[in-house]
N, C-alpha and C positions, 0 to 999 in steps of 0.2 A: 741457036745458042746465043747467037751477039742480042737477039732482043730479050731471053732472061737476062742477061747480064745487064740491059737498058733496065728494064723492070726491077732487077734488083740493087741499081743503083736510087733507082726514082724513091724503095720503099727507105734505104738508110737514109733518104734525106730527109724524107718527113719523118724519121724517128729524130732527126738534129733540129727540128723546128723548136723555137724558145719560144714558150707559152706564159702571159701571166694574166692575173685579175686582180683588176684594182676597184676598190668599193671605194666611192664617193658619197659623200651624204649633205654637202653643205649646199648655200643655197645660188651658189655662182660659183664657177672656177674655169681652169683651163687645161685641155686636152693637146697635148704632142706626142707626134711620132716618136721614136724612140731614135735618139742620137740628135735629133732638130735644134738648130738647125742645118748638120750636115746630115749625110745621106743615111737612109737607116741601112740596116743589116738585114738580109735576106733570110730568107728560113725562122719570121720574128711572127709575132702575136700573141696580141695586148689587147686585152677585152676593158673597158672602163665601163663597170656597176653604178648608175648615178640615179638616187633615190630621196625624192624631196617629202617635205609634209603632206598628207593627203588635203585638199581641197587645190592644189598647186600642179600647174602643168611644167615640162622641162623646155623650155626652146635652146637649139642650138644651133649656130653658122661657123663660119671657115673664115681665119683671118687669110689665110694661105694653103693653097692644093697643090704638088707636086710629085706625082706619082707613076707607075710604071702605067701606060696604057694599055689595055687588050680588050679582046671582045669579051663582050657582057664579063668583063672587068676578073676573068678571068684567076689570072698573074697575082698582082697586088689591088689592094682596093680595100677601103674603108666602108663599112655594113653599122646602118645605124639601126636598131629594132627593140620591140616591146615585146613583153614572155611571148607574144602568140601571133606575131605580126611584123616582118620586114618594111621597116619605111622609107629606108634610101637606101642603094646602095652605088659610093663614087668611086670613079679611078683615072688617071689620066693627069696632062695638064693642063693649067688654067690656060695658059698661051694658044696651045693646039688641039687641044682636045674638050674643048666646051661644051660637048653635049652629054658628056660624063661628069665633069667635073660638078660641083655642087656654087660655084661661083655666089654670087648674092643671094643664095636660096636659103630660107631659113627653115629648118627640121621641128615639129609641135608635136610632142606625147601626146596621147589623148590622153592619161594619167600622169600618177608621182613618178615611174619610175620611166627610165631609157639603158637601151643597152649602146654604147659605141664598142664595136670592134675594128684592130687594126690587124691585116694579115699581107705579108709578103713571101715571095715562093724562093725560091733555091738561088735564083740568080737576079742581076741584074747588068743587062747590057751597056747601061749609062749610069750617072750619077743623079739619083733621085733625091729631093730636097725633104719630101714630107709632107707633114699637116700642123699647121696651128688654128685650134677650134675653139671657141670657149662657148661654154652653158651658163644659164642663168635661170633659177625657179619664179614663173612666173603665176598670177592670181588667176582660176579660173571664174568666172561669171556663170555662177549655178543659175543664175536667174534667167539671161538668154536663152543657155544653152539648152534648160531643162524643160524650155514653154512646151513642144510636141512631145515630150516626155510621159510617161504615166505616175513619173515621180516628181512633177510640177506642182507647185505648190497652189492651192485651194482659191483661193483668192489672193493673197497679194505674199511677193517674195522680195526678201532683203538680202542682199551681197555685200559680203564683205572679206577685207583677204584675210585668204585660208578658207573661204564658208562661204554659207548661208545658212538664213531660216525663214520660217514662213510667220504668217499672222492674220489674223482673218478680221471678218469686216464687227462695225458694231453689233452687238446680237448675237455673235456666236462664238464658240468656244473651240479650241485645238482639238484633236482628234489625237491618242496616243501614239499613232504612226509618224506626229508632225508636220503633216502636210496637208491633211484633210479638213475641213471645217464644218462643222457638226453645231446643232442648239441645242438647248435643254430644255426639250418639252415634255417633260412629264408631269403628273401629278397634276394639268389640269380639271377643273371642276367645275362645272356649269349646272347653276342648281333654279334658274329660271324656268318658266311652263314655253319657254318658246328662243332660240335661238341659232345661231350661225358658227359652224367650225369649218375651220380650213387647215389646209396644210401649210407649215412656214414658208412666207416669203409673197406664199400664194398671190396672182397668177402668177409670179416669177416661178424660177425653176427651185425647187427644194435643194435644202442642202443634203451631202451626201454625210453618209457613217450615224445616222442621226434614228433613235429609237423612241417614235412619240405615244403619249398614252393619254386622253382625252376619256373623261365619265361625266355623263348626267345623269345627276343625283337627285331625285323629287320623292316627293312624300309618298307613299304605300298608297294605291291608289288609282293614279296618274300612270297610263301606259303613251311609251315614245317611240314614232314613227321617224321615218329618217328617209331624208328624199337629197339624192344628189342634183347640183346643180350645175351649169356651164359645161366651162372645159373639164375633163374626167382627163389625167394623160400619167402612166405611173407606167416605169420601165417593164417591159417584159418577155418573154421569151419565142419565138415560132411553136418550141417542139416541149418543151417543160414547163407547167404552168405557173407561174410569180415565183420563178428562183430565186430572183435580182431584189426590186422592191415590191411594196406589198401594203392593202389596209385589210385590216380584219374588224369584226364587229363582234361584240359579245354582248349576252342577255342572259344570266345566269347557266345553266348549262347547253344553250342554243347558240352554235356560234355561224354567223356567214362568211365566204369570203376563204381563204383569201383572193382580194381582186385585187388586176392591175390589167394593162393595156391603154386603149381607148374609149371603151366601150363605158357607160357607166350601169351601177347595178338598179335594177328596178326598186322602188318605193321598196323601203323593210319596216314592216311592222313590227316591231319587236314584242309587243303583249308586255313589257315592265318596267318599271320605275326607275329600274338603275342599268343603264348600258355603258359596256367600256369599246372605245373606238384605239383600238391600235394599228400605227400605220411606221412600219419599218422602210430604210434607204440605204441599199450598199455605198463604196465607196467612190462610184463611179455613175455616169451618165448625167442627162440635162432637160431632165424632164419637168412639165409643168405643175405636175399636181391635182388637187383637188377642191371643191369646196362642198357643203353640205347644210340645210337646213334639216331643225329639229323641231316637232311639235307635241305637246302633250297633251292628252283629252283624259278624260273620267265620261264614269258613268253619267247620263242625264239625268235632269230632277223635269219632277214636270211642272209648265208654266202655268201661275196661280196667279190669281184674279184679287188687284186692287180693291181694299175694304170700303166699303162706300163712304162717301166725305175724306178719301184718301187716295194716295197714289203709290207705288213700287217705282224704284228708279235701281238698277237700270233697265230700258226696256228694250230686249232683245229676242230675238227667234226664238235662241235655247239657252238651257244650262245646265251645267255639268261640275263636279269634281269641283268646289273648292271656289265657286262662284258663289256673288252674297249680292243678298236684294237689301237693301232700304226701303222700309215703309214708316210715309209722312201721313199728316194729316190736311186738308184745309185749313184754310185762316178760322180762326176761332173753333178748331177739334185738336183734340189729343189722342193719344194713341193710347190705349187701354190694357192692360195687360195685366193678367194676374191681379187685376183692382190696383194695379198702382198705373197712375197718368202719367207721360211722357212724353218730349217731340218729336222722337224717332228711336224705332224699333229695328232691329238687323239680323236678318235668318240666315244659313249659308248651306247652298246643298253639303249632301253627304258622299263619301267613296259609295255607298249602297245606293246613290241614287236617290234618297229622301231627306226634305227638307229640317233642318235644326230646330224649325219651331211650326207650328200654322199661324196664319195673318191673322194679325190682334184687329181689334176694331178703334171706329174713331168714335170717341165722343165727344158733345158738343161741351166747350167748357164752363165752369163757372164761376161767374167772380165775386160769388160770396155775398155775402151780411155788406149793404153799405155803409159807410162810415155816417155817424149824426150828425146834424146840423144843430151847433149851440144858436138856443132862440131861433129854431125852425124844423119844419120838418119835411121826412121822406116819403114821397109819395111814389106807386104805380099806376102809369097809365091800363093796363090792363091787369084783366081779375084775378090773373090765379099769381101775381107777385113773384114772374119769373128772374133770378137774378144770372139768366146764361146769356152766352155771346149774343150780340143786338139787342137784349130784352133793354127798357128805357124804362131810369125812374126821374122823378123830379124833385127837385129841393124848391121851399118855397119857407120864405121867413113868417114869422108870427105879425100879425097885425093888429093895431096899425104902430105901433112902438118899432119895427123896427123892417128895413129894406133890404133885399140883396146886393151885396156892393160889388160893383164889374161883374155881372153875374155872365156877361158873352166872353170874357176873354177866359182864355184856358193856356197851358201853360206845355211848353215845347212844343208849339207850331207858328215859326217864324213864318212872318206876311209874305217871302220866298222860298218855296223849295232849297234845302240844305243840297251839296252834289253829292251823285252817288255814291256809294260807298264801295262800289264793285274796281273803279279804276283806281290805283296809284298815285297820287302826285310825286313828284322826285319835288324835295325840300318845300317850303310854304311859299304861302300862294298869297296876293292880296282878297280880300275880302270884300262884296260886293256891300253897299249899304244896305244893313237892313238885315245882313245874313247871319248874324248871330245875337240877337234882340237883348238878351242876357248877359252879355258880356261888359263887364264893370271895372274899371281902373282906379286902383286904391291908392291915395297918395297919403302917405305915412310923414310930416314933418316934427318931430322929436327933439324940440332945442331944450328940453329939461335938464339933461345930463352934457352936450355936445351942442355946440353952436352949430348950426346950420347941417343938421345929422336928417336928413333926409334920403328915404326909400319907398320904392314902388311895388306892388303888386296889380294882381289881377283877383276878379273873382267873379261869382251865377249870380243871378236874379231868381230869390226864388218867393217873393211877392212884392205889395206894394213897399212894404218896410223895409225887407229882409235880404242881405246879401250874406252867399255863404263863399267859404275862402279858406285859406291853410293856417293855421297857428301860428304859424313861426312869418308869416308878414305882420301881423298883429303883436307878435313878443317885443316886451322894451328891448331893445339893444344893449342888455348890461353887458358888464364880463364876466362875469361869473355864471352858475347854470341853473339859476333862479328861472323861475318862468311868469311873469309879471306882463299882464296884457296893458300894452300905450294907452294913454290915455284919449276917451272919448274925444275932446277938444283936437289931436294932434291928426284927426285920421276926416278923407275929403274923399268921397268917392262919385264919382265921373259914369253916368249911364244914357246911352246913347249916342256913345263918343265913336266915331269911327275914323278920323283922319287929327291926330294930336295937333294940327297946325290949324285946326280950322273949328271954332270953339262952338260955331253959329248949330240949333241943334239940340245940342248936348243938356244933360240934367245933371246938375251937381247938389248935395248934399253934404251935410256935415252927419255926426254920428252921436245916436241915444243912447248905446251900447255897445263894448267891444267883448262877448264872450266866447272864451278860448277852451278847447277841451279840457276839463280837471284832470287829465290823465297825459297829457300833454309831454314828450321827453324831448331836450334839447339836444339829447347827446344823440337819442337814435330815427328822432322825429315820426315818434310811434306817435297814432292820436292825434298826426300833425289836421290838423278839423280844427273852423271857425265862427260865429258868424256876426256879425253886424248889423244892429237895428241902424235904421235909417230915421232923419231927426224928425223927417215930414213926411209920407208916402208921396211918389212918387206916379206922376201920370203917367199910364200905360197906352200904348199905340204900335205902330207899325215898329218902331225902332227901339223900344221898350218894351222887352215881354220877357216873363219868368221862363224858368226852363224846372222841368218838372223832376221829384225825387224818385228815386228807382224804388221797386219792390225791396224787402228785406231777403236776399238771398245769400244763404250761408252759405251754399258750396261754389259760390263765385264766376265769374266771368267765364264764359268758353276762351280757349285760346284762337287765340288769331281772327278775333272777331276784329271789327275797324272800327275803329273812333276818332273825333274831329277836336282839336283843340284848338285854341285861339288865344291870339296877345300881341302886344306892342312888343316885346321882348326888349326894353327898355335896357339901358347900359350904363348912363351918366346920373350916377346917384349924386351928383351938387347940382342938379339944376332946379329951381321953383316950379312950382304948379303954374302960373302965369308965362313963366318960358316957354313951360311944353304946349298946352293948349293954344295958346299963340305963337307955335313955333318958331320960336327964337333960339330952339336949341336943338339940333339935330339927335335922332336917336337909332337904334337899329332899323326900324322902321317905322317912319312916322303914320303909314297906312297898316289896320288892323290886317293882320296877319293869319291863317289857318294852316293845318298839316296833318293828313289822316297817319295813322298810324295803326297797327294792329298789338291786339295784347299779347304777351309772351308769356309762356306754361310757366307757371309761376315757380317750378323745381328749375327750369332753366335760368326764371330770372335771378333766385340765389344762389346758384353757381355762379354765377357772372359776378358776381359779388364777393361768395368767398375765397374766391381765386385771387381776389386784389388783395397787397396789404391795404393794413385799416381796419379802423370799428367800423363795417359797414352791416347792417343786419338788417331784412326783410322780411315783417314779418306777415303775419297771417290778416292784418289790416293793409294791406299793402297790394298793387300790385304793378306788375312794369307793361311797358309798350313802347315800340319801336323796331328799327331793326339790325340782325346782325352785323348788315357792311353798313351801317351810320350811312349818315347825311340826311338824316329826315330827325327833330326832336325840339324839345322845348329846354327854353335856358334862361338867363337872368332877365326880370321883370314879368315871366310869365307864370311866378307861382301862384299857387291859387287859382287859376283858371281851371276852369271846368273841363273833364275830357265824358265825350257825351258823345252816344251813344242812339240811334233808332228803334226804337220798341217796336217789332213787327204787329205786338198784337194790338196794342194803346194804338200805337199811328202816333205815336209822340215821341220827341228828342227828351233823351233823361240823363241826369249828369251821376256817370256811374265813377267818377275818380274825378281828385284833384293837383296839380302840379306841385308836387312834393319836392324831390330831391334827385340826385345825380351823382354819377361818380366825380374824382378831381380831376378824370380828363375833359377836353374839350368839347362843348356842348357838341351833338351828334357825330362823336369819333363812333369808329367799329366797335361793337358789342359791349357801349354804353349804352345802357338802356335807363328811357326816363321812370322814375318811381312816383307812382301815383299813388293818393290814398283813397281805400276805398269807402264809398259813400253808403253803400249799401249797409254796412257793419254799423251805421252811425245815424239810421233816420229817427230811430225812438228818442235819441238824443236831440237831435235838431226839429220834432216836432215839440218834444216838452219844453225845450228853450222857449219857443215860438208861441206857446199854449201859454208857457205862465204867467204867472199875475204882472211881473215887471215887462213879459214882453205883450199882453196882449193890449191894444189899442189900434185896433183897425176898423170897427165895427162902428160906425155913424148910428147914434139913436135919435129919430125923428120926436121933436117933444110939442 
């Protein structure tokens, strides 16, 4: 009986316990017992809700502990905990009972929220003081915390309070998850007969989330093999095969794959032209990857045998698919074809296996009807009057009225080898004596209109009389757009000059004629063509010697063939002809100067042109040379000079352009290219000058 009546006093009391909850939400505050700081009230409990912004942990300590002690806290006691987890729970006093109390010890949410409760029982024997606690919301560090995590960020994480986020390295892109870092490879295309694919990063480890798609694309035809190389390493499974990552191969409806592991897959012949390589990566693991070559073949042609007096380049084992032969000739044959002659001819196998064309033949060439000899004639030394490569005839004057004059010298074989045409020079070069025989400096003094109005050029040898040159060194210097050639008396041309300082040598002249083209434009220096009888001919020798005119060829220069130019490139137009020759007066270069240059596709060299402002116009007499990144070209004082050229078949140097014009950038800036005129468009004209009545006077009649 007395212990129901124990029992049923114990259950009224917990029905007198005073219960509440208090919701906090700020971001610090303070937590008391209830009554604190006197004793609280028995039969009490007080739960405090305290809930911060999510990225934010709670910490809490005890300014003050003063509580009923018992075992495992039994009685009274303060219970700090999270929805699912008890973290402390104290009771006791700071003074005597320390191993309960929470003393210096500070309480850490592993989230936003914390729960504090405060409970006291039915009695208390002594005067209990309480708790003063305070909270405060503190920043979590996603970035430490999160490294062992599977929700760490990909490559590199940012903290900051209340948060984080992630970001990933150069090259690659976020992953919609935010945390993973992924590239964008797809829609690569590889349309060459031979190359290399790998995985990103390759050998590094690939990145994860990342869905790549890799095609070679070649012509109908051309079938691509595919051969893995090195390390092979692609996530994957014991018991399921390439759940995780994965490459797959595809060839029209033939697909390989999918592979992953270690292992790599044997040679795949695919039999076609267009293959897609996809290679998939979860968002997880640290693997290496892959890498792969590719090759493509064709059908074979069969190997066909060089026409005689001829050769095939290139000369290899086999050929297949989309390979091309060049067939040449010998020195003095052409390649025949279809009854039209040419230098070279280009067959290319076929997807079937058979050649584009059969090998044309060579034939030996001819060089025609020779030209007459006025007051002489042509003879052959053999009977049947052969006029093909090697055959020999001879010119012999009528007698006894009249002689062959210099009948040994010939014209474009300087007494030293010119240098080869195959190496470069970076910017000009000094010139050796001797090494441009032809080369003439035209000194222009013009006090008719301007006191002391003096300018220079350049210009060929192209006999004992005759020097040819550009228009516009020859044009008076008006102002206006007349075109009025200087007069003979004003013009002094210098042959065999090679060092301006040192006169001992040299052959100077004055002038019988200055004819300038009738078509001649100042504004666009179309026609810019000259030439100049000389008042006495001139002795020919080692350092004196013509240079010879080129064939009449309409469709023009090859491109990027190389030519040699040459000049003083003079700069100080007030100085005398006695200055320069007896160098008194310094000039860009007092030593004759050279500079190979190669010609430019002459569509490129009017782009180059129309692109600038300006009236600058290039026309069909016209052509340029130099090159795109500059520092190689011709500039003031060197117009008029010859750009010449090696005749493979002659064996003779022939002046195929003249130093024309330029942009108004600086001489050999980037993709100023020099404008030359061409000579080829203009020899009917500079032979009739030469022929006619006023220019002929070369011929010695013995009486």
């Amino acid at each position: 009986m007395r212990w129901f009546l124990l029992c049923h006093a114990l259950c009224l009391a917990l029905l007198r316990v005073s219960t509440h909850t208090v919701e906090l939400n700020d971001m610090f505050g303070q937590i008391q017992s209830p009554g604190y700081p006197d004793s609280y009230p028995s039969d009490s409990e007080v739960t405090w809700n305290i809930t911060v912004p999510e990225g934010f942990r709670i910490k809490l300590y005890f300014m003050h502990f003063n509580l009923e002690s018992s075992y495992l806290c039994e009685y009274d006691y303060v219970k700090v905990e999270t929805e699912d987890q008890v973290l402390a729970t104290f009771c006791g006093r700071e003074t005597t009972d320390t191993e309960q109390t929470p003393g210096q010890e500070v309480v850490l949410s592993p989230g936003s929220f914390m729960s504090v409760t405060f409970r006291s029982d039915f009695s208390n024997e002594e005067r209990f003081t309480g708790f003063d606690a305070h909270y405060m919301a503190v920043d979590v560090d996603e970035c430490k915390e999160r490294e062992d995590e599977e929700l760490s960020c990909d490559h590199h994480c940012h903290n900051y309070i209340g948060g984080y986020y992630c970001s990933c390295r150069f090259g690659y892109i976020l992953h919609t998850d935010n945390r993973t870092c992924r590239v964008e490879c797809s829609d690569n295309i590889f349309t060459q007969r031979t190359g290399m694919i790998t995985s990103p990063d390759y050998p590094n480890p690939y990145p994860k989330s990342s869905e790549c798609s890799y095609t070679i694309e070649l012509e109908e035809g051309f079938m691509v093999s595919l051969q893995f190389e090195d390390i092979f390493d692609i996530e994957d499974h014991p018991e399921v095969p390439c759940p995780y990552d994965y490459i797959k191969i595809k060839a029209g409806p033939k697909v390989w794959g999918p592979f992953c592991g270690e292992k790599a897959p044997e040679t795949i012949s695919t039999q076609s032209h267009s293959v897609q390589i996809l290679f998939r990566s979860d968002n997880s693991g640290e693997n290496r990857g892959w890498r792969l070559s590719y090759r493509a073949a064709g059908n074979e042609c069969p190997k066909l045998q060089p026409p005689v007096h001829g050769k095939t380049e290139p000369s290899q084992a086999t050929y297949s698919f989309k390979d091309q032969l060049l067939i040449s000739c010998d020195t003095g044959y052409k390649v025949l074809k279809d009854n039209v002659m040419m230098d070279t001819f280009q067959i290319e196998c076929l997807k079937d296996g058979t050649w584009s064309n059969k090998i044309p033949t060579c034939k030996i060439v001819d060089c025609g009807v020779p030209a007459g000899l006025k007051h002489g004639l042509v003879t052959f030394p053999t009977r049947n009057n052969l006029t093909t490569y090697k055959s020999e005839i001879r010119y012999s004057c009528q007698q006894p009225y009249y002689k062959m004059h210099h009948n040994t010298t010939v014209c474009g074989q300087p007494s030293r080898p010119l240098p080869s045409l195959v190496k470069r020079i970076i910017g000009g070069r000094n010139a050796e004596v001797g090494l441009f025989p032809w080369q003439a400096l035209i000194v222009v003094e013009d006090t008719s209109r301007v006191p002391n109005d003096k300018w220079f050029g350049s210009g060929a040898l192209l006999s004992e009389s005759w020097i040819l040159t550009a228009a516009h060194v020859l044009r008076s210097q008006r102002r206006d757009n007349t075109v009025i050639p200087v007069s003979k008396e004003h013009v002094t041309v210098y042959l065999g000059l090679h060092d301006v300082r040192d006169k001992s040598g040299a052959v100077n002249s004055s002038a019988a004629r200055v004819v300038l083209h009738p078509d001649f434009n100042i504004q666009n220096y179309n026609h810019d063509i000259a030439l100049v009888q000389l008042q006495r001919p001139v002795p020919l020798g080692a350092q004196v010697m013509p240079i010879c005119l080129p064939r009449p060829e309409p469709e023009g220069l090859a491109p990027h063939m190389l030519g040699l130019v040459a000049g003083w490139g003079i700069s100080n137009p007030n100085v005398t002809v006695d200055e320069i020759i007896s160098s008194g007066t310094r000039t860009l270069s007092d030593v004759l100067q050279y500079v190979k240059l190669p010609v430019v596709p002459h569509a490129e060299c009017k782009a180059s042109y129309e692109s600038r402002s300006g009236n600058y116009s290039v026309t069909e007499n016209m052509f340029c040379a130099g090159y795109y990144e500059g520092g190689k070209d011709t500039c003031l004082g060197d117009s008029g000079g010859a750009f010449v050229i090696f005749d493979e078949l002659s064996q003779h140097w022939v002046a195929q352009g003249l130093v024309s014009w330029g942009g108004p950038e600086e001489c050999g800036s980037k993709q100023v290219y020099g404008v030359y005129t061409k000579v080829s468009n203009y020899v009917d004209w500079v032979w009739e000058e030469m022929n006619s009545p006023e220019g002929v006077g070369e011929l010695q009649v013995e009486r």
